[in-house]
C-alpha positions in Angstrom: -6.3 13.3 33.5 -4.8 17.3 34.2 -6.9 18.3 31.5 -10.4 16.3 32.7 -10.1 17.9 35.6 -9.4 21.4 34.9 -12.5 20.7 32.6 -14.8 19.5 35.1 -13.8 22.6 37.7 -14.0 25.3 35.2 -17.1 23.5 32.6 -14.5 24.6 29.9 -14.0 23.2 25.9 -12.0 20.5 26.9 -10.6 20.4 22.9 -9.1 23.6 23.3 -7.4 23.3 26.5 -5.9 20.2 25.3 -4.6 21.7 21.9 -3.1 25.0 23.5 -2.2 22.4 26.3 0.4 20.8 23.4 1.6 24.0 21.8 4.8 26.0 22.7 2.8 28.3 23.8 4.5 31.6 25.5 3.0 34.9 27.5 3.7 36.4 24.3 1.9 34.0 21.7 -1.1 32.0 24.3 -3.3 34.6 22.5 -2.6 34.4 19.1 -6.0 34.0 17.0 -7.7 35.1 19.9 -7.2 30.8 20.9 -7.3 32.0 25.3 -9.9 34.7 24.8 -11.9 32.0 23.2 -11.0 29.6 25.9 -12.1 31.8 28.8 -15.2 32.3 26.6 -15.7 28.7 27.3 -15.7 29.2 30.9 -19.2 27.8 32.9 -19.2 30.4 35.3 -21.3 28.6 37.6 -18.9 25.7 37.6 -16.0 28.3 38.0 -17.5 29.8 41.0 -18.5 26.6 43.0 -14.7 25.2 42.3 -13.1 28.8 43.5 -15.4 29.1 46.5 -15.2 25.4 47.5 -10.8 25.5 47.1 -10.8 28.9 48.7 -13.7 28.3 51.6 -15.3 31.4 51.0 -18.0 33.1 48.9 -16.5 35.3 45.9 -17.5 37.9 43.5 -18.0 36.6 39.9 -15.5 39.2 38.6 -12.7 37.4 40.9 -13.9 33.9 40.0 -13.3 35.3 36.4 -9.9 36.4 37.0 -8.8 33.6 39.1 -10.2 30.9 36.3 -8.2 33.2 33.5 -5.2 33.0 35.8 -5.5 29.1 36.7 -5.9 28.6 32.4 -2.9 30.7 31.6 -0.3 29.0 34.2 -1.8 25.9 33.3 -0.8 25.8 29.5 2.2 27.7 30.1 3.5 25.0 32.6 2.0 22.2 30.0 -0.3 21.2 33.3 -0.8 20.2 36.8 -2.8 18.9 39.5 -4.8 21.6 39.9 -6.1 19.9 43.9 -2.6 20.4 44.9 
C-alpha cells in the first residue's frame, strides 16, 4: 500500500520502486546500475509537482519538485517505506 501510494504521488514505475524497495539497499549501493537514476527518470513531473505543492500549500519551481521527489525516493527505499501523508 506504501508503494501504491508513493506511485500515485510521484506517477513513478511502480516495479522498480518495489524491487529497490526489497533490496539491502545503502547510500552507497541505491545507485548501482544506474537502478535510482532510472527511477527518478520515471518520475511524472506533473504528478510530482501537484503532490509537493498540494503537501507543502504553496506553488514550487520544477527544479525543487525534482529534488524533493529524489529526496522522498531515496529515504523511502533506504527506510524500506512509509506513509508518505504522515
Amino acid at each position: 500500500a506504501q508503494v501504491e501510494r508513493v506511485v500515485d504521488a510521484l506517477g513513478i514505475d511502480g516495479d522498480l520502486l518495489a524491487t529497490m524497495a526489497a533490496l539491502d539497499l545503502t547510500e552507497s549501493n541505491i545507485n548501482e546500475f544506474g537502478r535510482f537514476d532510472d527511477l527518478k527518470d520515471s518520475v511524472d513531473k506533473a504528478r510530482a509537482k501537484a503532490f509537493f505543492e498540494q503537501k507543502e500549500g504553496k506553488m514550487l519551481p520544477l527544479f525543487k519538485v525534482n529534488t524533493r521527489a529524489a529526496a522522498l525516493l531515496k529515504k523511502f527505499i533506504l527506510e524500506g517505506g512509509f506513509d508518505i501523508d504522515e
